[in-house]
N, C-alpha and C positions, 0 to 999 in steps of 0.2 A: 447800746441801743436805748432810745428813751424815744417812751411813744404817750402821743394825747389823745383818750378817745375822743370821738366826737358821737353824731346822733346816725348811729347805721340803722339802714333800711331792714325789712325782712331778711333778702338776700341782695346784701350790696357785692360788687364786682369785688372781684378776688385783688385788681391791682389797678389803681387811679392816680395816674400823672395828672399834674397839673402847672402849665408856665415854667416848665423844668430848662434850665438853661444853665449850658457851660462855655467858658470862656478858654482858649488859650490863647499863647502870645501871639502866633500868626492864624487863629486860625478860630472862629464860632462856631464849635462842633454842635451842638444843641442851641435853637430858637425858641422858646416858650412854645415846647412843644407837652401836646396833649395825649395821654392813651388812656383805655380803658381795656380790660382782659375781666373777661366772668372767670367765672369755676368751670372746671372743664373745657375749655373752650383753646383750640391750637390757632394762635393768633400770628400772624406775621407779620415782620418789618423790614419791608423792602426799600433798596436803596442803592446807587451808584457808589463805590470806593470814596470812601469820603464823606459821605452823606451823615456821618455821625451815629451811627446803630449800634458801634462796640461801646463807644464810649455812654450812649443812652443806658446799654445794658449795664454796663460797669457802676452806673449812681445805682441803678434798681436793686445791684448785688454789694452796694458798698463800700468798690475797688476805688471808687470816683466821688467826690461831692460834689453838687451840683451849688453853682450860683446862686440860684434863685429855682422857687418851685415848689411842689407842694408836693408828697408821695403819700398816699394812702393802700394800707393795705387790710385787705377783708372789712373793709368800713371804719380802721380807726388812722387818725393821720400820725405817719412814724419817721425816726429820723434813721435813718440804717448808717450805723456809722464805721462800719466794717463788714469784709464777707462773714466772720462769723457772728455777727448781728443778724447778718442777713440769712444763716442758715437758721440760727436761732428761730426766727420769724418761720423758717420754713421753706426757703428760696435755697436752690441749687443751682451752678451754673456750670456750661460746659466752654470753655476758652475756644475763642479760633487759635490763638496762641497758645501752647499749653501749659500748666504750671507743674509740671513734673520738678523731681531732684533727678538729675541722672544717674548719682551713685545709688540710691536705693532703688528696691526692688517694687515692682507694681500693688504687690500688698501693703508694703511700707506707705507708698503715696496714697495707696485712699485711707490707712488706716491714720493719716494725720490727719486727714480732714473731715474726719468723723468724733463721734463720743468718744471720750475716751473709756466710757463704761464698759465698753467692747475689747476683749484680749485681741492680737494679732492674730492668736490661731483660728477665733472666732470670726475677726475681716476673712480671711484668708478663705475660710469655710463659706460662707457669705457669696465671696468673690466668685467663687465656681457656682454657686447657686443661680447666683444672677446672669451670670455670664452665659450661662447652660439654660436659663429659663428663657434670654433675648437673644439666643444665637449671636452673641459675641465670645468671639475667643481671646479668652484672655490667661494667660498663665502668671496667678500671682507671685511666681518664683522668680520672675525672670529682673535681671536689673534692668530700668528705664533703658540708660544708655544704649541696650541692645537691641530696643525696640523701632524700629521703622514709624515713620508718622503715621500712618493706618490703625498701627499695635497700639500708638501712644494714645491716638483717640479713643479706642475702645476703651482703653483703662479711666480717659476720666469723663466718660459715659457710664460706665458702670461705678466710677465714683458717686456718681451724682444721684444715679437710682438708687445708690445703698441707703439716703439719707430720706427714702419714700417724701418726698416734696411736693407742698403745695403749689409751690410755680418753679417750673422748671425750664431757666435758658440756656435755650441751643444757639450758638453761635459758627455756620456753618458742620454739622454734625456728620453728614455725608461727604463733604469735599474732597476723603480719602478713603470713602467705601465704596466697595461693590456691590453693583447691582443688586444681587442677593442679600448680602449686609443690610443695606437701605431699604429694601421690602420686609424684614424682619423687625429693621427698627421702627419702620411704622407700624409696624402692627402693633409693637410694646408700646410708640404713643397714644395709638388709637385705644388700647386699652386702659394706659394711663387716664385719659381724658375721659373716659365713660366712665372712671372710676372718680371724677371729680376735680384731679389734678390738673391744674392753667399750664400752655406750656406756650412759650415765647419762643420762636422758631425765626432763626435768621439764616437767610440763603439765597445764593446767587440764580440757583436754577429754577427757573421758573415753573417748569413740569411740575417738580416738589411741590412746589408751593399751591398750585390750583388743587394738586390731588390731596392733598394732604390737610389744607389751613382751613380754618371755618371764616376769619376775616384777615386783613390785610389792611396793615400800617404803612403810608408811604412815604419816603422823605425823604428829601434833596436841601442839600445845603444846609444840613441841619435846622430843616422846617419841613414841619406834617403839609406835606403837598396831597394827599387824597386820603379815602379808607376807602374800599372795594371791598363786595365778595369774590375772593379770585377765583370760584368755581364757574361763574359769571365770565369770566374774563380770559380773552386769548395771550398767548407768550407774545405776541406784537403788542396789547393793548398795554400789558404789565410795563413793555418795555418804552413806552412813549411815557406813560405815568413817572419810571423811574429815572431814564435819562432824558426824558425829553425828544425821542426819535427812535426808530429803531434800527436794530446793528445790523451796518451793512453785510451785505448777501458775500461769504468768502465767493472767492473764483479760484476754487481746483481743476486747473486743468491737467489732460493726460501730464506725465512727468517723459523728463526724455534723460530717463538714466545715462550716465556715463561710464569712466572708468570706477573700478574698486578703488573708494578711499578707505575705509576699515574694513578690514578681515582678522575672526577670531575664528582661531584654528585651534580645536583642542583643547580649549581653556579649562582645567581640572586646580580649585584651588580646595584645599581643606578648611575648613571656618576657624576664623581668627577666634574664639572665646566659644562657651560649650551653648550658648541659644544662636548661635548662627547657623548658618547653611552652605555645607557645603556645595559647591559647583562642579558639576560635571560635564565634561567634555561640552563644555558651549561649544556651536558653531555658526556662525554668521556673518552676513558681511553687507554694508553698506554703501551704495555708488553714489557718486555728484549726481546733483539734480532730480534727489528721491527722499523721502522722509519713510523709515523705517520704524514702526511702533512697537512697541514692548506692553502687552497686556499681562495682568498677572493680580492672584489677589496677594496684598501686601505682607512681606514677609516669607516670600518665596524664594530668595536669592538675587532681589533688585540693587539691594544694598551692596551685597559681597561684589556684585556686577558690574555695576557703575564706579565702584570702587577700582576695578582692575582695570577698566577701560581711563577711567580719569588718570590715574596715575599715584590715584593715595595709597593702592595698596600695590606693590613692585614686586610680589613673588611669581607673577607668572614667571614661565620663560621667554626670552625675551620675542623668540619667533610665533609665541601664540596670541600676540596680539601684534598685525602690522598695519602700518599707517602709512597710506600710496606707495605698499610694498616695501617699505623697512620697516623693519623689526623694533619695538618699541617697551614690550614686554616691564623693563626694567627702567623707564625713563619714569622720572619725575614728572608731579604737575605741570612744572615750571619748564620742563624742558618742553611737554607735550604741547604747552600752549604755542612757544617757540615754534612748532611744528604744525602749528592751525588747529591743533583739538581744542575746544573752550566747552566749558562745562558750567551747568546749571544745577547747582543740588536741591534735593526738597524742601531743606529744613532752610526757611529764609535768613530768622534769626539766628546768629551765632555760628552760620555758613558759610550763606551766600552774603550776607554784610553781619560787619561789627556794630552793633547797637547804639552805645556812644559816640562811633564817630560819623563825621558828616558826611554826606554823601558824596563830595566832592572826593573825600579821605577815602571812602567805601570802592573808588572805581580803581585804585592802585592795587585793591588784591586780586587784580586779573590783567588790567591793565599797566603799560610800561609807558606812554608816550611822552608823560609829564616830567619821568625821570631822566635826571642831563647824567654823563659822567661822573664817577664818585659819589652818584647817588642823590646829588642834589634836586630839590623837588621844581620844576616849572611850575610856583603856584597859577599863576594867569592861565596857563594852558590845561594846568587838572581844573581847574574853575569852569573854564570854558569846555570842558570835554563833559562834566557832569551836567552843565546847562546844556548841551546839546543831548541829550539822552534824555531829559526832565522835559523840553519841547516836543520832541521826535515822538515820547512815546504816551506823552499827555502825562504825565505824571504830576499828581496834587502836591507839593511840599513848599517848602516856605525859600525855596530855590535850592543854590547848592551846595551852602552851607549849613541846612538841615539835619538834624542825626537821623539815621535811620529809623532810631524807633518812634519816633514822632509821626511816621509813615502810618497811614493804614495799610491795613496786610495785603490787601490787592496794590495800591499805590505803589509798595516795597516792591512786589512780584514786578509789576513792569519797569521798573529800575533796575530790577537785576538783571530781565531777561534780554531788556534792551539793554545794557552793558558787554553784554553777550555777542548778541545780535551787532551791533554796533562795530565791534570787534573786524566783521568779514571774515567769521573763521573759513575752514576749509573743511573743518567737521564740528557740529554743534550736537553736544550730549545734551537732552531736557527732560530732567525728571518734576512732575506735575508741572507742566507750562502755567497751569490757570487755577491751580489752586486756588478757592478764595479770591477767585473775581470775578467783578460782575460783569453783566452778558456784553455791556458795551467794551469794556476792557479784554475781554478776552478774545472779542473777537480780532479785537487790533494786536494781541500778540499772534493769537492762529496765522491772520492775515502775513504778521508780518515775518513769519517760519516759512508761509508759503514762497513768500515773497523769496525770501533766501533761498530756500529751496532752487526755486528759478532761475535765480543766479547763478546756480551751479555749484551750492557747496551743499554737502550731505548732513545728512541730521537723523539720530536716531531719539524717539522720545517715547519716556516711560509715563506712562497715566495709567491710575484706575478709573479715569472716565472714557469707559469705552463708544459714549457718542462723539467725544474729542478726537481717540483713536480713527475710529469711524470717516472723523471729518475731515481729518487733515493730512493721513496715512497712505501713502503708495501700496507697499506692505504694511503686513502686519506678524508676530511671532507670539508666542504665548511662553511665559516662563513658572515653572512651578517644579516645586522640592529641587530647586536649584539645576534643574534640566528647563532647553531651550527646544520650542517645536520649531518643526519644518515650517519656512515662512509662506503665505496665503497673498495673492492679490485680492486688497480688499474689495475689488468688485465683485468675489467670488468669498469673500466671509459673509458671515452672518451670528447674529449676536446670541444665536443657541450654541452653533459652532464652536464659535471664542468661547463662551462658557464651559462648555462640557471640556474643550481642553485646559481653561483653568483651573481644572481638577484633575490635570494631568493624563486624561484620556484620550490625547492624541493616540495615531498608530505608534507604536514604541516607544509611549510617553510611561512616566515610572509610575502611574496608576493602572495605564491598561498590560503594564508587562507583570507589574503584582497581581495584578488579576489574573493574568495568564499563566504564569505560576500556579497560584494558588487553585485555581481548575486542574494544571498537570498533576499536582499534589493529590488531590484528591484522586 
């Protein structure tokens, strides 16, 4: 890092963009674009997939350099020429993407990216402080890899607090917490910020953002299009500012269920590694022409779940999972999808696509159409099967020889889920449909599950956003300590309801039969 002073005010702004502009080869993420952020002050930057706001944040934290532009920080003009320049400085960031290792363990990853003046046993110490002080749960023992996207967020949330920061960015922070979760974390913001600390807040959901933000960044096409007070401002106004109109109204109508396409009978698997969860006697089942939702907070047994059901993990038996009445139990992926199951997992990157290759390349690990006999590839037709997906589902990239990672993270999400979709399965699994996208994107995925739905094929999808569940859900079921409740029409849920039994307090749910227990005990 190498910084110039210049002539600061009494109290100059904690953080001053100026003409900041980045170039890629298809694409001008950043326009000389302009911010300012005081001390204290929870500032937001609102934007459409694409709008250039990770890549804004990535100059501010160093991951990025910017073209042209000027950054000042606390009144002197600096060049930040790495993240730990930029921690130096006193900036902390939280990835929409996360930078974990998967082979270590969640104390290992924050204790890299801290002092090293700090022993491990001391993170680790720390770790439960923090975690215990913002109602995030976090177990430093646990390896990344076992951690669910929910778990992996909280870990570099409480990385980012250990390093007490003067500006702190959030990059979609909530997009895989609950309810509860996210009224906890604001509260550590809103304490944050009386205490001084700037926090740069990026998020799709507009509700956050009025309740939460003192001002509002807005930008399209990577250009400052407004600044609002978004407490001023309704969820339609936010959303004419950021995309330009706002998202059409879904249309859920009644559902007109059919026959059973999945039924889980009995599903009892023991956890693969000692932080997993075991599953107990799941039971459920899914018909054509209904969308079944899975609530739960993260870390429940969604993972071992989804696993049994997709076909990654093949120790059920075979008859406790059946698919339109056969037994499947034991099939593969690849056999499953043969069979019309198609699956959507959470983690985009390193999932649901390969990073490096193109997108075009990205639809062959679900899709077969392209492949002739012997394996040979129809390039023209995987060509053309990726440009239909990149039109159909609005997707921003540089067409469809693009890599994926070159994606924004909403952009990727609607690539994958329309590869899915696309598909016509006969059963679509979706875990976080709309992770990480904005209001106009997500409602054209909602829209188009319903859409499936209609058609007649079955869909069961797993969100911790229970307004999602809420919106797009026939039923609904509640999973926790790897038990499944009784399912609910959601015209007859309510979101104390789903709560309380996300704590496992259904009738015979394994909180309230601990409970029941521990009364007869006594």
């Amino acid at each position: 890092m190498s910084a110039t002073a210049t002539q600061p005010s009494a109290t100059p702004p904690r953080l001053e963009l100026h003409g900041i502009s980045k170039q890629y080869p298809s694409v001008r993420a950043n326009d000389a674009v302009d911010l300012r952020v005081q001390p204290g002050e929870i500032h937001a930057v609102l934007g459409e997939n694409g709008a250039g706001k990770s890549t804004l944040m990535k100059v501010i934290y160093g991951a990025v350099q910017p073209d042209a532009g000027e950054i000042r920080f606390n009144g002197r003009t600096v060049r930040i020429a790495s993240p730990a320049a930029a921690r130096a400085l006193g900036i902390s960031m939280v990835y929409q993407h996360f930078s974990l290792f998967d082979t270590l363990s969640a104390a290992e990853n924050v204790w890299l990216g801290l002092d090293r003046g700090m022993s491990l046993h001391e993170v680790t110490r720390r770790i439960g402080e923090v975690a215990h002080s913002y109602g995030l749960d976090v177990d430093p023992a646990r390896p990344v890899h076992t951690l669910s996207v929910g778990e992996r967020q909280r870990v570099e949330i409480v990385r980012a607090l250990l390093t007490d920061p003067q500006l702190l960015i959030l990059d979609e922070p909530t997009s895989v917490l609950t309810p509860q979760a996210v009224d906890k974390l604001f509260v550590t913001l809103r304490q944050l910020a009386a205490k001084g600390t700037s926090i740069l807040y990026i998020s799709h959901k507009l509700d956050e953002i009025r309740a939460l933000c003192h001002h509002c960044t807005v930008l399209r096409g990577g250009k400052v299009t407004g600044e609002v007070d978004p407490a001023r401002e309704s969820n339609a106004s936010l959303s004419r500012l950021m995309i330009g109109a706002e998202p059409p109204e879904l249309k859920h109508q009644a559902a007109r269920a059919g026959a059973v396409v999945l039924c889980v009978r009995g599903l009892s698997l023991a956890r693969q590694d000692q932080f997993g969860v075991d599953l107990h006697d799941i039971e459920l089942e899914v018909r054509a022409g209904e969308i079944l939702g899975i609530a739960g907070v993260s870390g429940n047994g969604q993972q071992e779940l989804l696993a049994a059901l997709s076909g990654e993990d093949r120790r059920a038996e075979a008859g406790a999972v059946l698919l339109d009445g056969r037994p499947v139990g034991g099939h593969s992926p690849r056999q499953r999808r043969r069979e019309g199951l198609h699956f959507v997992p959470e983690e985009r990157l390193g999932r649901g696509a390969v990073p490096t290759m193109t997108l075009a390349a990205n639809t062959l690990l679900t899709r077969t159409e392209a492949v002739a006999n012997g394996g040979w590839l129809r390039t023209r037709q995987l060509t053309s099967l990726a440009a239909r997906i990149i039109e159909r589902f609005g997707v921003k990239a540089g067409g469809p020889g693009a890599a994926a990672r070159s994606l924004s993270g909403g952009n990727l999400q609607k690539f994958i889920v329309g590869r899915e979709i696309d598909a016509r399965p006969r059963l679509l699994i979706v875990s976080q449909p709309t992770w990480g996208v904005d209001v106009g994107a997500a409602a054209l995925i909602r829209g188009e599950l319903l859409a499936l739905r209609d058609a007649g094929c079955a869909l069961l999808v797993v969100s911790e956003e229970l307004d999602e569940l809420f919106e797009i859900s026939d039923r609904l079921v509640v999973i926790a300590k790897g038990r499944v409740s009784p399912s609910m029409p959601v015209a007859e849920a309510t979101v104390e309801r789903i709560g309380e039994w996300m704590s496992g307090l259904w009738p015979g749910g394994p909180a309230s039969t601990a409970k029941g227990t521990a009364h007869a005990e006594a």
